[in-house]
SELUMFI-466597 format. One record per residue (C-alpha): x, y, z; residue in three letters. Coordinates in steps of 0.5 Angstrom, whole numbers, padded with zeros to 4 digits, always signed. Layout:
BEGIN
XYZALA ...
***
This chain:
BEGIN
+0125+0260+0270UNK +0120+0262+0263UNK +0117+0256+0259UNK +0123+0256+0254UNK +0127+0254+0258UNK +0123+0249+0262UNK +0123+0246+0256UNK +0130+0245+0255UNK +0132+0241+0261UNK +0132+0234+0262UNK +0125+0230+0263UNK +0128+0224+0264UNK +0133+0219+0266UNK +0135+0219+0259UNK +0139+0224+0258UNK +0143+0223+0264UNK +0144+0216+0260UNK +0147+0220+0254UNK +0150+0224+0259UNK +0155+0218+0262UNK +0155+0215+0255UNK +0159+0221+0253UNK +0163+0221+0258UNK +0164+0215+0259UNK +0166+0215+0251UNK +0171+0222+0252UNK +0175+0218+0258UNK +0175+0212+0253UNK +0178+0216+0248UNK +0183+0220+0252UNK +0187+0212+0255UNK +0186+0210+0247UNK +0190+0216+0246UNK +0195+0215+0251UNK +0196+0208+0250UNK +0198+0209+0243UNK +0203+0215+0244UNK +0206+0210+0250UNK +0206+0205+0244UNK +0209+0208+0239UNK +0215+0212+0243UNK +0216+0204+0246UNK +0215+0200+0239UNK +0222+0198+0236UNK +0221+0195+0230UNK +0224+0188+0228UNK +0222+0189+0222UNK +0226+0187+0216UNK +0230+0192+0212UNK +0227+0194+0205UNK +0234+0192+0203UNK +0233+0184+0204UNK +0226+0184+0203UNK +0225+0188+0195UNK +0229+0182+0192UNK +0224+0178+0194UNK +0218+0182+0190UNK +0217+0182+0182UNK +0216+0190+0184UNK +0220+0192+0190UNK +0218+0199+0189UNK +0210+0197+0193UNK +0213+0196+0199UNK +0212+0201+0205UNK +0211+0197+0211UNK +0208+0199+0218UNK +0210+0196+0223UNK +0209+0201+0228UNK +0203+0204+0226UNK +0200+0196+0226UNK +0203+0194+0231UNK +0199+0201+0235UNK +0192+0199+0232UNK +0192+0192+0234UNK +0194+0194+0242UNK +0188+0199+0242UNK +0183+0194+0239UNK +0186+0188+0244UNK +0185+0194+0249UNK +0179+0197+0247UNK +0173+0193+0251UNK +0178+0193+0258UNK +0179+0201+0257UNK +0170+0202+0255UNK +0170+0198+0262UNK +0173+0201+0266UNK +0171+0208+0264UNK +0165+0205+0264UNK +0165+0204+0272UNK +0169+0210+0273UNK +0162+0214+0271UNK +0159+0209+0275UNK +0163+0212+0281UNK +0161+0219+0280UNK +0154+0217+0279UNK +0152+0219+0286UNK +0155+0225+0287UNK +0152+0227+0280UNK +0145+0225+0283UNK +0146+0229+0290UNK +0148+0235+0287UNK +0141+0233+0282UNK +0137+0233+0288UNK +0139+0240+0290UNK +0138+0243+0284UNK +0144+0245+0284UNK +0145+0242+0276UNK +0142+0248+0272UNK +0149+0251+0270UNK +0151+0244+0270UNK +0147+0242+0265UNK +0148+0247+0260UNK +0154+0246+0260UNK +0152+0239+0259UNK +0148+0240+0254UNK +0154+0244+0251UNK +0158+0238+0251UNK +0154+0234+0247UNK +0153+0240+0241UNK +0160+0241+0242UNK +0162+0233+0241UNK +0156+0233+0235UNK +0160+0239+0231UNK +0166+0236+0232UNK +0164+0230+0228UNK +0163+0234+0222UNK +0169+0238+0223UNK +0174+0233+0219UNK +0169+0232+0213UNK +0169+0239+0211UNK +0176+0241+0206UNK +0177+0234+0207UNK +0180+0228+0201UNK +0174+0224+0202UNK +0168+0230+0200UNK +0173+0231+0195UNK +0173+0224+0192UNK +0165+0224+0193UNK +0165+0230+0189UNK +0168+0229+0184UNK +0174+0234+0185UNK +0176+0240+0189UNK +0169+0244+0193UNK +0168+0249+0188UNK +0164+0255+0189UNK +0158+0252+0186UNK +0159+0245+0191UNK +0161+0249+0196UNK +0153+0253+0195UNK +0150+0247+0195UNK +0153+0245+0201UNK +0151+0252+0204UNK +0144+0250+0201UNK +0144+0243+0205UNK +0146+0245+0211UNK +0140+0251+0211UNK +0135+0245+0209UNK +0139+0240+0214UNK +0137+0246+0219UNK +0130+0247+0216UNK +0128+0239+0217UNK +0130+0240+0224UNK +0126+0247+0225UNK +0119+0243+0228UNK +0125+0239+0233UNK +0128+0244+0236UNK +0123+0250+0236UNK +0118+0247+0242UNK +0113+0252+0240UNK +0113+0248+0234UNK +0110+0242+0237UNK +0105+0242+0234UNK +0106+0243+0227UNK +0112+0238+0229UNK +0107+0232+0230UNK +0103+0234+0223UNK +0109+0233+0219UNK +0111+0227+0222UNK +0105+0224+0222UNK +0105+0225+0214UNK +0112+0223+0213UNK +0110+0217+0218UNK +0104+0215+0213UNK +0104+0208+0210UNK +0103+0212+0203UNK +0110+0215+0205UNK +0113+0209+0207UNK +0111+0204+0201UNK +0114+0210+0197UNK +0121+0211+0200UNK +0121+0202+0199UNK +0120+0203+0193UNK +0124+0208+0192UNK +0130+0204+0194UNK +0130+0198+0190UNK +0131+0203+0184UNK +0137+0205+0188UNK +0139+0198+0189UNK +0138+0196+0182UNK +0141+0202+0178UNK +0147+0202+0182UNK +0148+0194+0181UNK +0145+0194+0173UNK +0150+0201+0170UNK +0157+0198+0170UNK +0157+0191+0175UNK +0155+0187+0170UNK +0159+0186+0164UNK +0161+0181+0158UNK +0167+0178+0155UNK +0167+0183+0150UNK +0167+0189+0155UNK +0174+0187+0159UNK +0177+0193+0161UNK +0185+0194+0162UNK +0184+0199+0168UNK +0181+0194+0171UNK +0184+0189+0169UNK +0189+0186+0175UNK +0183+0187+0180UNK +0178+0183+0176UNK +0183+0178+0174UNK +0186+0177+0182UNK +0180+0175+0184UNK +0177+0171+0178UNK +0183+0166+0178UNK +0182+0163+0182UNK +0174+0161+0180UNK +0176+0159+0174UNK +0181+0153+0176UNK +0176+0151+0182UNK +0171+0149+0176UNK +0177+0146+0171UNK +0178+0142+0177UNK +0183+0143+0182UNK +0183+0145+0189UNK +0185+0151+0194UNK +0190+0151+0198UNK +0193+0145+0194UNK +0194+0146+0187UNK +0193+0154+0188UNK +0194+0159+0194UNK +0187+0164+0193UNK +0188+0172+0195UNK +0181+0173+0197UNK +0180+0166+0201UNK +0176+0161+0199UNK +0170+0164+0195UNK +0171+0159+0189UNK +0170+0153+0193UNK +0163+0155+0195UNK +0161+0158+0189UNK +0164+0151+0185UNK +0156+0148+0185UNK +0153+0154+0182UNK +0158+0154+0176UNK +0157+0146+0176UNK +0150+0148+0174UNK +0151+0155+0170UNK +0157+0155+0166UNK +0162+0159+0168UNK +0164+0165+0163UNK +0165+0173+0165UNK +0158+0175+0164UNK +0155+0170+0168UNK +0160+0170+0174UNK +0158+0178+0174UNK +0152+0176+0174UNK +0153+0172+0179UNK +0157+0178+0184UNK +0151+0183+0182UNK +0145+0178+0185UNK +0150+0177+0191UNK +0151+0186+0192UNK +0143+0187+0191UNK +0142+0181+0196UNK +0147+0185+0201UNK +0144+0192+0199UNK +0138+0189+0201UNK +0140+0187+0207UNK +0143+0194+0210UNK +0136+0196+0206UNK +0132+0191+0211UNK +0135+0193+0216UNK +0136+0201+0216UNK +0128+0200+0216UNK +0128+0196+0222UNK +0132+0200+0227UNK +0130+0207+0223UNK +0123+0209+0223UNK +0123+0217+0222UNK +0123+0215+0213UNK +0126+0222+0212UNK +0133+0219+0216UNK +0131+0213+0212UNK +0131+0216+0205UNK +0137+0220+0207UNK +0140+0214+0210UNK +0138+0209+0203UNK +0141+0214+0198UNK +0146+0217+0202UNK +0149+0211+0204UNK +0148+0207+0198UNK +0152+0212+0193UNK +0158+0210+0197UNK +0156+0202+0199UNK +0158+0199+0191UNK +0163+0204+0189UNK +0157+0208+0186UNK +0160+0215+0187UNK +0165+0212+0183UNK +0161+0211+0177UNK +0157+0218+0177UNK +0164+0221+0178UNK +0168+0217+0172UNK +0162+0219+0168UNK +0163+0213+0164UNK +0167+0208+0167UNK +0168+0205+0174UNK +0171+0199+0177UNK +0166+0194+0180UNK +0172+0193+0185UNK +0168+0185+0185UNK +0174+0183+0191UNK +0170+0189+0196UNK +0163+0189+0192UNK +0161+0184+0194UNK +0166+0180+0196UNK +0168+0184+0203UNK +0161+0186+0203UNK +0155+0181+0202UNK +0157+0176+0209UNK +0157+0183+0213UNK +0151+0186+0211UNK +0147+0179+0212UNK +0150+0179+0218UNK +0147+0184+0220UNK +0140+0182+0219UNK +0142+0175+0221UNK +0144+0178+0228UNK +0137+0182+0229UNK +0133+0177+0227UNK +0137+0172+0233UNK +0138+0177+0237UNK +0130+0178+0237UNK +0129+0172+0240UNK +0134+0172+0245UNK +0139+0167+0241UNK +0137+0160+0243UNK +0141+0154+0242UNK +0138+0154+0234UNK +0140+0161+0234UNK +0147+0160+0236UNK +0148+0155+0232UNK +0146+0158+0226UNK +0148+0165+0227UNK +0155+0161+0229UNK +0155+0157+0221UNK +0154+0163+0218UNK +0160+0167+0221UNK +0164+0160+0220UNK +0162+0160+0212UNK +0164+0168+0213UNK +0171+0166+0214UNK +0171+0161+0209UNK +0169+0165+0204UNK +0174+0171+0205UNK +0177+0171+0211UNK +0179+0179+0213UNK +0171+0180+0213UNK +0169+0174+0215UNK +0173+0174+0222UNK +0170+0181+0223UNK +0163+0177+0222UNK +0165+0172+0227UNK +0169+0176+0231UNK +0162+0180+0233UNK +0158+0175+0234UNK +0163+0172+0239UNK +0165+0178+0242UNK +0157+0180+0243UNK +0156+0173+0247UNK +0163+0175+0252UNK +0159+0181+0254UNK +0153+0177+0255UNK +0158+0173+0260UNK +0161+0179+0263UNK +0155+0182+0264UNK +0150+0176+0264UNK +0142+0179+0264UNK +0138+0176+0271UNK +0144+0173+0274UNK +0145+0167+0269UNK +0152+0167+0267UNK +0151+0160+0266UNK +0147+0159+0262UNK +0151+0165+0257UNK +0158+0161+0258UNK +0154+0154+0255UNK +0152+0159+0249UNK +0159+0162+0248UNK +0162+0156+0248UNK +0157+0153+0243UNK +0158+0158+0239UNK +0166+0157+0239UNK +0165+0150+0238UNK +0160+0151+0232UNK +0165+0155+0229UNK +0171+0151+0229UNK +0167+0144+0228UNK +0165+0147+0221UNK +0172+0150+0220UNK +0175+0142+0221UNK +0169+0140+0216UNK +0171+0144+0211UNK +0178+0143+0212UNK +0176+0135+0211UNK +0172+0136+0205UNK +0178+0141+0202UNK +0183+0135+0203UNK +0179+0129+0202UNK +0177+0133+0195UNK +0185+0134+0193UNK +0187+0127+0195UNK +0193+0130+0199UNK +0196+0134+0204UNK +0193+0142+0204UNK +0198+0147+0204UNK +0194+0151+0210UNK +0200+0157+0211UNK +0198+0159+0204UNK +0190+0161+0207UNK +0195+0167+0210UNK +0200+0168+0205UNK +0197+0175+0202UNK +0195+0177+0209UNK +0203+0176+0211UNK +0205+0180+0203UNK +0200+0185+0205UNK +0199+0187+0211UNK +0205+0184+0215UNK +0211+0186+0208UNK +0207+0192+0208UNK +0206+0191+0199UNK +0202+0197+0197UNK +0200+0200+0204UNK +0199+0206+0205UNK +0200+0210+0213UNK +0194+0213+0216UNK +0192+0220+0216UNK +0195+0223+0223UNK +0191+0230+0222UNK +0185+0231+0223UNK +0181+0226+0218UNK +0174+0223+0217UNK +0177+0215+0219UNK +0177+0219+0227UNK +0170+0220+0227UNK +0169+0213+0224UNK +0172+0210+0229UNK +0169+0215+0233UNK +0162+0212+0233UNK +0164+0205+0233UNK +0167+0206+0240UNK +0161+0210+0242UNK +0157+0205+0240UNK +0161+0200+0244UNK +0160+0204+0250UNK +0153+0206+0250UNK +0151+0198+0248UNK +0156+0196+0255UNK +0153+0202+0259UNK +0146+0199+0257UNK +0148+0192+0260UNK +0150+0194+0265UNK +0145+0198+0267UNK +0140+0192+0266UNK +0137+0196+0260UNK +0139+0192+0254UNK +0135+0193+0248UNK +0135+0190+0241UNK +0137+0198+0237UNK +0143+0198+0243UNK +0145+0190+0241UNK +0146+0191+0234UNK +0149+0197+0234UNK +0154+0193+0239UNK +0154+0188+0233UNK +0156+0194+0228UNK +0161+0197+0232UNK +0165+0191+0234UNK +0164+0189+0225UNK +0167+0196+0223UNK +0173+0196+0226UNK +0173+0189+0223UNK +0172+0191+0217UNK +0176+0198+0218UNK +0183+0194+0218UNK +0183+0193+0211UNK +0184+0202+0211UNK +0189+0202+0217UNK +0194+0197+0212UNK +0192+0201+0206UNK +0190+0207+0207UNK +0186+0211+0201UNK +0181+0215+0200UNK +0177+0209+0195UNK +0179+0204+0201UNK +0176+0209+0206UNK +0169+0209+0203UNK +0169+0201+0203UNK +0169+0200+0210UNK +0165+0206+0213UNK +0158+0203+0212UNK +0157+0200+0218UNK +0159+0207+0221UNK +0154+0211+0217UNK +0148+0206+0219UNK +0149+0207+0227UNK +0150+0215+0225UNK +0142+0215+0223UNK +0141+0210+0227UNK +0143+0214+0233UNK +0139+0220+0231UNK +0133+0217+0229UNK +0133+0216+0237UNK +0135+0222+0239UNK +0129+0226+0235UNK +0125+0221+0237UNK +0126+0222+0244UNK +0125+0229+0244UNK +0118+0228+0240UNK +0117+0224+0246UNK +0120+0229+0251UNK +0123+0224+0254UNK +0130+0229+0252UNK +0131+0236+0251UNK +0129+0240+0245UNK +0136+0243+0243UNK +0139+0235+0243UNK +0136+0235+0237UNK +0141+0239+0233UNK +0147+0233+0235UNK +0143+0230+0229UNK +0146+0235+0225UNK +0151+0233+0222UNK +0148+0226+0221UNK +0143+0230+0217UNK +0148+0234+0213UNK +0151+0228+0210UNK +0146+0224+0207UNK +0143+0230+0204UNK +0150+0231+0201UNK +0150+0225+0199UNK +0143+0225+0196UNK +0145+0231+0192UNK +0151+0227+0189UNK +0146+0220+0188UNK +0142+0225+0185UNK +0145+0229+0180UNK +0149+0223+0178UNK +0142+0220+0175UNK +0142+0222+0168UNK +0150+0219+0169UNK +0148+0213+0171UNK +0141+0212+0167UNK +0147+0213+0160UNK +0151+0208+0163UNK +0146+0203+0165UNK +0144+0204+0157UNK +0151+0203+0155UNK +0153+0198+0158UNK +0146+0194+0157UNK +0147+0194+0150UNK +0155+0192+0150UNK +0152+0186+0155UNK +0146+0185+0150UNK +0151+0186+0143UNK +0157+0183+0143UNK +0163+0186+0139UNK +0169+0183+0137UNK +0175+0185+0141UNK +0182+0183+0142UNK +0180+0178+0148UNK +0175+0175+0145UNK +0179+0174+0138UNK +0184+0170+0142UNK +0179+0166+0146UNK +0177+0164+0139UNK +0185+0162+0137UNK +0186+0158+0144UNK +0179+0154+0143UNK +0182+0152+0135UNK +0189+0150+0137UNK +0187+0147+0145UNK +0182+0142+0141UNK +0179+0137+0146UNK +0185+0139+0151UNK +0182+0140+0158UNK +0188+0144+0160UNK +0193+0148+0157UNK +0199+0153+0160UNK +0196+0162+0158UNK +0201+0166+0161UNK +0197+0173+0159UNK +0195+0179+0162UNK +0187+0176+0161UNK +0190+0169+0164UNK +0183+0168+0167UNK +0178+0171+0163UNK +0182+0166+0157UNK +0181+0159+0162UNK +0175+0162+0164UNK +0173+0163+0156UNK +0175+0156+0154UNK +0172+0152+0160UNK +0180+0150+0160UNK +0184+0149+0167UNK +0192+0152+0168UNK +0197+0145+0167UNK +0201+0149+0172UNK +0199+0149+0179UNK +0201+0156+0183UNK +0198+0162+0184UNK +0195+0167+0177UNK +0199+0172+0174UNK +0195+0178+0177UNK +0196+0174+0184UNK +0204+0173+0183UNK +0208+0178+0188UNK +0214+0175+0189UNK +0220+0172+0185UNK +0220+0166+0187UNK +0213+0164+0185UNK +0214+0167+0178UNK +0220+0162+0178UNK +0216+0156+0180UNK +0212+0157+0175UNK +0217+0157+0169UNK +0222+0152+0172UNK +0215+0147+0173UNK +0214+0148+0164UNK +0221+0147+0163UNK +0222+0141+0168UNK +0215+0138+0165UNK +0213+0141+0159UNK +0205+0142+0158UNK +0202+0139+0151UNK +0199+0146+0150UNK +0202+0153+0151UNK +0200+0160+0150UNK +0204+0167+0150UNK +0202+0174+0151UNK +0207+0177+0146UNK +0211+0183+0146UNK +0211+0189+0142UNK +0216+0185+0137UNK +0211+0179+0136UNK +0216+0176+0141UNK +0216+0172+0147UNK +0217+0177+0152UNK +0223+0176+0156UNK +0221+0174+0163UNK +0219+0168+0159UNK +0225+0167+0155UNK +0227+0161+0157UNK +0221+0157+0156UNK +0225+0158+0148UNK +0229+0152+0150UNK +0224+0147+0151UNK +0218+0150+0146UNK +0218+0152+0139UNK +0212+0158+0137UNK +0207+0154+0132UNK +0202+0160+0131UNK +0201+0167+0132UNK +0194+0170+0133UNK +0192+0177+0129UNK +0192+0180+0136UNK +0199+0177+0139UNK +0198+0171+0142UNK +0203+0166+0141UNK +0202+0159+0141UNK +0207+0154+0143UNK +0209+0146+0143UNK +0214+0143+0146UNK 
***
């Protein structure tokens, strides 16, 4: 056999490692797939009718439930960890026939097509992105010729950084470049690189003023700031107010008792917590990415989809901070990371637990559909100790995972005092999940999951792989920090990837995918590193193609939007820095001179809680903010509640006609106007 392919056998047990985790990954893969054919021939929905359930919504026309595709999705995350290990132990059951045909060298033809396998696995996970909505959205439109050159140029280079891996006789020049990209200089360079990342996402279009309120974004902003505005005006969740988005405004009261609470400083407010997520995905990515061209691809790439940033570059003027995701949803997970490592590192003693357990408890408080993922992971990453404890000390695991579990609910029960003891009365604790029902169980505003070939399925893909490849670590005694963490990671984004299997757009798909693109380069960091140590054949190197590919991709759009994003950091800088008059803030002005010393006041207005906000005023009505009324019910509450107990100050957005709309009509009997502002807003007395 010639030198060439000498080099291009295995050299190690390393690769027969890779070998079982892609095979126990494939089998995996083919009993989820069977599962959910099973489940969806078998699923009869007891859903109810769209016929009975429309009457109940103020717009029947979002409705589009999924019960069958729901009802799949949680059967295969329920199966998921059973189905990983009992592939896992068929591959096991194989090993030894593997290694008798290895030590009768009958493994040569095997091992290429091995090798093949893996290329072939490694194709098809860039396959779905080409042509795909989502390439398109990042792009900024359908793939032109010019994209689709630039596209061809990427992967040439993508080949070309690879170029010194792949070809052995490069060996040389191989160790010269890496020990040039590997320099303090470069490094420090690429930090440095990177906090001008953080902060040109964060400072072009998160930060804005009272005077800066937008109609595109309007319902998003106002859902979620609601609730803020009457927690600081003194009123309590779950008992006066349902929130949309959990219990965020609960634990940001203290900062706004200090800071008084306005559009500008609340966003202010969102911008700190999304740079301290993005430094956090920032620390991390250091920590388990060591070759600094992934990292860079990896920062870059990965940024401009993590905030939304594509968005802006994209709109060219305009993007919608989507403050519910960025930082809502985000800031809890991505610090979650570098909490876990950090505990993880240190074997998770008792003081680890404990915190890692608090922190995934302030999680859920502060919204729950990211905060289960953050403590779900962690849960799930301490039962897998139990299953296959490290030198027989299962013991001494089960004390942690119970520790954690009790950490958890005793801290959930103390705030759950704390919220009753605050309102003085009984807490309504059903309206904690009555936007999961709307949402994800009425199925208001959902979207059904691409079943074609799409990027979600190499999402998911690397989460399961991840899963596999940490489990097949424990169970062979080989546990490693990189292999927890990506356990930590894959087990969080599907977590995380709930919120796109409820609603299923391509804006949504960029929100949750981070933590996949993180283990991507992760995984190929660890794939070039071993074959710069020979510990696995050179030709592996081309699985990190696609990972490669991406980020530059992704690096080019971050890239060419810049002149983009440095015009609308400008702009928006100056709008923040000089005020203008504008209808919001002329009717802020009319709300203040009528409320007079008034602590709270009825607005019923398209910018509801920008105006309490504004005014330092809480509703006179309990029940949920305009932006977050779905149903008729609630609407009715509210207007019955101001006919049956007039408030002393009332304010009406009015119609085209200067009117008080018609949803509101029936408030005239018990109101009379008292003035009109220049931009419509009417104020009543009884």
């Amino acid at each position: 056999m010639n030198k060439h392919l000498e080099n291009q056998r295995p050299q190690s047990s390393r690769y027969e490692e890779c070998i079982r985790n892609l095979t126990a990954f494939c089998l995996t893969i083919a009993f989820l797939v069977i599962t959910a054919l099973i489940v969806q021939q078998l699923y009869h929905s007891p859903q109810k009718p769209l016929a009975e359930l429309g009457p109940l919504f103020l717009h029947p026309e979002g409705l589009s439930p999924e019960p069958k595709e729901r009802t799949v999705y949680l059967v295969l995350i329920l199966l998921l960890m059973p189905a990983i290990i009992a592939s896992l132990r068929i591959t096991e059951a194989f090993r030894g026939i593997y290694d008798v045909q290895r030590s009768q060298n009958r493994g040569s033809v095997g091992t290429y097509f091995q090798m093949a396998l893996i290329l072939v696995v490694s194709v098809l996970s860039a396959v779905p992105f080409w042509k795909s909505n989502f390439m398109d959205l990042i792009l900024g439109g359908e793939i032109t010729n010019y994209r689709r050159l630039y596209l061809w140029g990427a992967a040439l280079l993508s080949v070309s950084l690879l170029s010194p891996y792949i070809l052995p006789q490069q060996a040389g020049n191989l160790t010269k470049r890496i020990m040039f990209f590997q320099s303090q200089t470069v490094t420090t360079v690429l930090a440095v690189v990177s906090v001008g990342v953080i902060l040109i996402s964060v400072l072009s279009f998160r930060v804005h003023s009272v005077s800066m309120a937008d109609e595109s974004g309007r319902n998003h902003f106002e859902a979620m700031f609601y609730s803020v505005s009457q927690v600081i005006g003194g009123k309590t969740l779950l008992a006066d107010l349902p929130s949309q988005y959990g219990l965020y405004a609960e634990i940001l009261n203290p900062i706004f008792a200090i800071v008084r609470l306005s559009v500008l400083n609340f966003t202010v407010i969102m911008s700190l917590l999304q740079i301290i997520g993005f430094s956090a995905l920032l620390w991390a990515c250091f920590r388990l990415v060591r070759n600094n061209v992934l990292r860079l691809l990896c920062v870059v790439g990965g940024f401009i989809v993590i905030g939304s940033t594509w968005w802006a570059i994209n709109a060219e003027g305009y993007a919608d901070p989507y403050y519910q995701y960025w930082p809502f949803r985000f800031v809890f997970p991505a610090v979650a990371v570098i909490v876990f490592q950090w505990a993880v590192k240190r074997r998770f003693t008792i003081i680890h637990i404990v915190i890692m357990s608090l922190f995934g408890a302030l999680a859920i408080i502060w919204n729950l559909d990211s905060g289960v993922p953050v403590a779900g992971s962690f849960i799930a990453y301490l039962l897998v100790q139990v299953i296959f404890p490290h030198e027989n000390n299962r013991g001494r695991q089960m004390i942690k995972l119970l520790l954690a579990g009790a950490t958890v609910v005793l801290f959930l029960a103390g705030f759950a005092f704390y919220l009753q003891y605050k309102a003085g009365r009984a807490i309504a604790w059903l309206e904690l999940f009555k936007y999961q029902q709307l949402f994800y169980k009425a199925g208001y505003f959902m979207m059904p999951i691409p079943v074609s070939f799409h990027p979600w399925m190499v999402v998911t893909g690397y989460y399961v792989f991840g899963i596999v490849g940490a489990l097949y670590m424990r169970i062979r005694h080989k546990p490693s920090i990189a292999w927890d963490v990506i356990f930590y990671l894959s087990v969080l984004g599907l977590g995380l990837f709930s919120y796109y299997q409820g609603r299923s757009h391509e804006a949504v798909f960029t929100a949750v995918i981070w933590p996949a693109i993180l283990i991507a380069f992760i995984l190929a960091d660890r794939t070039l590193r071993s074959v710069r140590a020979r510990v696995l054949p050179a030709i592996l190197s081309w699985s990190a193609l696609p990972v490669i590919l991406f980020g530059l991709v992704l690096t080019g759009v971050f890239v060419e939007g810049l002149p983009v994003l440095k015009s609308m950091t400008r702009a928006n800088w100056k709008a923040v820095l000089n005020p203008r008059k504008t209808p919001v803030t002329e009717n802020v002005q009319f709300i203040r001179q009528h409320a007079g010393s008034a602590k709270r006041a009825a607005i019923l207005a398209p910018y509801q809680a920008t105006y309490f906000a504004e005014t330092g005023l809480a509703s006179a009505v309990n029940g949920p903010g305009i932006a977050e009324t779905i149903l008729v019910a609630d609407q009715a509450r509210m207007i019955d509640s101001l006919i049956v107990e007039p408030v002393e100050h009332l304010f009406i957005q009015s119609d085209q006609n200067a009117k008080v709309p018609q949803i509101y009509a029936r408030l005239l009997g018990r109101y009379h106007v008292k003035g009109l502002s220049e931009y419509g807003m009417l104020y009543l007395e009884p």
